[in-house]
N, C-alpha and C positions, 0 to 999 in steps of 0.2 A: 868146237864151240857152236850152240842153235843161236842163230841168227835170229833175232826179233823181226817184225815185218817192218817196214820203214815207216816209221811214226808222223803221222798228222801234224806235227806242232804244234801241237796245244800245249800251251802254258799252265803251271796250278793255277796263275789268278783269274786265265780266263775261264777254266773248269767252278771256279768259286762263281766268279761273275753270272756264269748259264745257272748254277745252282739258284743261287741269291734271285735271281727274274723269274724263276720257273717254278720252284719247290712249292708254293701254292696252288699252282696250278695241276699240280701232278696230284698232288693230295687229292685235289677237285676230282679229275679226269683221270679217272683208272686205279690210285692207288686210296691211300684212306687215312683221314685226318685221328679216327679213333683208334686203328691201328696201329697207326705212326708207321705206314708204310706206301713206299714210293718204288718198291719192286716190283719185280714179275707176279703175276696173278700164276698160280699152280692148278692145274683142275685135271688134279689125277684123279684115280679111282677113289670112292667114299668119298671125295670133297664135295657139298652141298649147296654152301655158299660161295659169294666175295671173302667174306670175313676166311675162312677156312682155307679159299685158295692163297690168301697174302698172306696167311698165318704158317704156310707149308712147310718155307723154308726155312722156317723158325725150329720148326719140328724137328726137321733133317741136321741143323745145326745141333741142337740139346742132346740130340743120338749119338752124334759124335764125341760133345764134350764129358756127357756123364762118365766115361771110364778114365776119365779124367782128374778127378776131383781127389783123389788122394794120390794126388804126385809127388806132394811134399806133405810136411805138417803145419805151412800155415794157410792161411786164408785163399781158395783157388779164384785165380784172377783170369779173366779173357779180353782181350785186346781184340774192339770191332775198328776196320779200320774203314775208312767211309762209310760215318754211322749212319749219313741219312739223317732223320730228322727222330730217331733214336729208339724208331720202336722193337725193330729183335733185340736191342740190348736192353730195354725195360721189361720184353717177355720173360726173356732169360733171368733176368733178377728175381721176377717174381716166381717163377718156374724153378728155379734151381737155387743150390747157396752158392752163386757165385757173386763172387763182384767185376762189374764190368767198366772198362775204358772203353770211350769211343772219341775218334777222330775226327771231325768234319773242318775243310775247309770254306765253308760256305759260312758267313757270319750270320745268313736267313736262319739254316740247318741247325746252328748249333742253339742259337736263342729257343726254336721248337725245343729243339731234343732237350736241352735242361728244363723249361718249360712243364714238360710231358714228366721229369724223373719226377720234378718238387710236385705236380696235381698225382701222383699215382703214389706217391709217399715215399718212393724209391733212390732218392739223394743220395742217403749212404750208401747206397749199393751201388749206384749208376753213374760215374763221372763222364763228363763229355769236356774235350776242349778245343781251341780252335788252332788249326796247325794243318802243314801240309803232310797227308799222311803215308804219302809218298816217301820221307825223306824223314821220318823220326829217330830220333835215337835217345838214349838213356833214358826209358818209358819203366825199367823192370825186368823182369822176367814173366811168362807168360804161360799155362795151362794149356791155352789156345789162343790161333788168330782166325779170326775168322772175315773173308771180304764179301760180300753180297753185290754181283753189279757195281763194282769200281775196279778191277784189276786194267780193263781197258784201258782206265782213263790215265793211267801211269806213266808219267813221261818216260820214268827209268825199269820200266814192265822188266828189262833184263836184268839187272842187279837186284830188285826189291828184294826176290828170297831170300838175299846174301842178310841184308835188315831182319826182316822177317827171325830168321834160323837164331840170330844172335837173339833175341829175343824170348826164344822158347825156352822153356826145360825139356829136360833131357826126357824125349818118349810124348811129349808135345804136339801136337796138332793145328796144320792149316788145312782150314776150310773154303772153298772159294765156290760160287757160282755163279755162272755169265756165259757170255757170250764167245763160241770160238768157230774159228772157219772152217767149213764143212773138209773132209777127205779127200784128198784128189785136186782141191780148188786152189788153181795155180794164177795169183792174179795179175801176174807178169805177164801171161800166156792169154788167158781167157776175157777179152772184149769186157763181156754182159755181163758174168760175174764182179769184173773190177771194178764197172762202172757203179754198179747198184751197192756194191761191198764199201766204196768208197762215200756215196749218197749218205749210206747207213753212221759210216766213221765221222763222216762230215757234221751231221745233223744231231748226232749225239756228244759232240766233242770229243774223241776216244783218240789214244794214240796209239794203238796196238789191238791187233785183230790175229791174235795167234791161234793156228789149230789146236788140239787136242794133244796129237802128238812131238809138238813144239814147245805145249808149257809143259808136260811131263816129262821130257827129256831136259829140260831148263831148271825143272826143280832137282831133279835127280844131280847136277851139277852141284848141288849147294849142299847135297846128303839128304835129302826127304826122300820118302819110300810112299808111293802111292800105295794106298789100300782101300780105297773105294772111289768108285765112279758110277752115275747116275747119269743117263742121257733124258733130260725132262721134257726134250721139243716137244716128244708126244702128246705134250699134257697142256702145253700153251694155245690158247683161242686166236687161233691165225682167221683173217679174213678168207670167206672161199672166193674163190678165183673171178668170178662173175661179179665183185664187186673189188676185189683188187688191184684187178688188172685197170679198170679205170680211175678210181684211186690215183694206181700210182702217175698217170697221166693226168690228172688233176695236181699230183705235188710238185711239177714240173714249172709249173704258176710261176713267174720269177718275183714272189715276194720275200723281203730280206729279215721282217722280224725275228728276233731271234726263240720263240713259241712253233712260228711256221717252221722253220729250221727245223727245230727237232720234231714236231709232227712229220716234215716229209723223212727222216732220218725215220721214223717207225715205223714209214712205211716201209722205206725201204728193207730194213728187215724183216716185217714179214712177207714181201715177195720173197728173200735170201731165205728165209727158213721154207716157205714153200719148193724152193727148188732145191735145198738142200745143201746150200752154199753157205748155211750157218748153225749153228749147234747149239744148245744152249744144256750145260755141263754143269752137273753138281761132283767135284770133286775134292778127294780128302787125302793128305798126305802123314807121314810121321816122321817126326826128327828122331834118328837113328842116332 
């Protein structure tokens, strides 16, 4: 049995709670109000803009889901589960014939994300509701699941796929991409890494910081067959060093707002992605 890493405890209400104070502000600072995106910025190769870099993932999701769309004979459904404030699941609607569920515990998030379906015309396509989407059940059957930056935040990060798998049809796909701890980083063993690994868990509310090879042996438990992986560190705008390294001695500040919080939690990770103590994984599974 893969042992999960020993979980933060955090709560769903207080993962709502950091949402519901923050999601404004993220929109603001880094992510984008027109896109309805509060992810990672992507700046792989050909990406040009903002707009292109938050739109990436979107991309890499619709690749996945298109061979999907006649699994059955009626209407193909995808289940986003930590929508966010709903923007892949409105791209996807208007990109694709699907229709899309989304989850959010955040009562901020979910008023956006419906907000966002009714101005883009997208209602019947896009449902969004408010629930902890950790812990769902009788939702359907599902095409795809797809999670963008919330697998972390999962109290029960080890059981989820067991959720998840009852959910799919048969030949079904989860998609997930975030954050995982780098190869080799033993943080029982290793001082600097725990410390800054832990900064990072702390400041983002996350319960779980599993390797690579942790959640694919954890899904593999539940019958999911990996067949794709993406490593995107490469592609993510890390601070260079000469402005980091003070940085993170500046997050050090002992202020308790809960904004500063996750500010120093971003730093910390990207000092962790700089030294290679954290990964940041686009992978895809199939229910066999």
């Amino acid at each position: 049995m893969i042992m999960t890493q020993e979980p933060a405890g955090v709560t769903s209400p207080q993962i709502a709670s950091y949402y519901d104070l923050n999601t404004e502000r993220f929109l603001r600072y880094g992510g984008s109000k027109a896109e309805g995106a509060i992810h990672r910025q992507i700046w792989a190769p050909g990406v040009k803009n903002k707009r292109q870099a938050l739109e990436y993932l979107n991309h890499l999701v619709a690749v996945e889901i298109e061979p999907l769309l006649g699994l059955d004979t009626g209407i193909s459904k995808v289940l986003d589960l930590g929508c966010g404030v709903g923007g892949t699941a409105t791209w996807l609607a208007e990109a694709m014939d699907v229709q899309v569920l989304g989850i959010t515990n955040s009562v901020v998030q979910h008023q956006l994300a419906v907000q966002r379906a009714e101005e883009l015309y997208l209602a019947d396509h896009c449902r969004f509701i408010l629930a902890d989407y950790s812990e769902f059940t009788e939702l359907g059957r599902f095409n795809a699941v797809y999670m963008i930056e919330v697998f972390t935040h999962a109290p029960n990060a080890g059981s989820l796929p067991a959720s998840i798998w009852e959910h799919l049809l048969p030949g079904g796909r989860l998609v997930i991409a975030d954050d995982f701890r780098g190869a080799g980083v033993n943080i029982h063993e290793a001082v600097l890494p725990s410390y800054w690994l832990q900064q990072f868990q702390r400041g983002w509310q996350l319960n779980s910081l599993l390797s690579r090879s942790e959640i694919i042996a954890l899904a593999d438990q539940f019958g999911f067959r990996l067949i794709k992986e993406l490593d995107l560190t490469p592609f993510l705008r890390i601070l260079p060093w000469y402005l980091l390294k003070p940085a993170t001695l500046f997050s050090r500040l002992p202020f308790h707002q809960v904004y500063w919080q996750n500010l120093k939690g971003g730093l910390a990770l990207q000092y962790c992605n700089r030294q290679g103590w954290t990964k940041y994984h686009f992978l895809v599974w199939e229910k066999e």
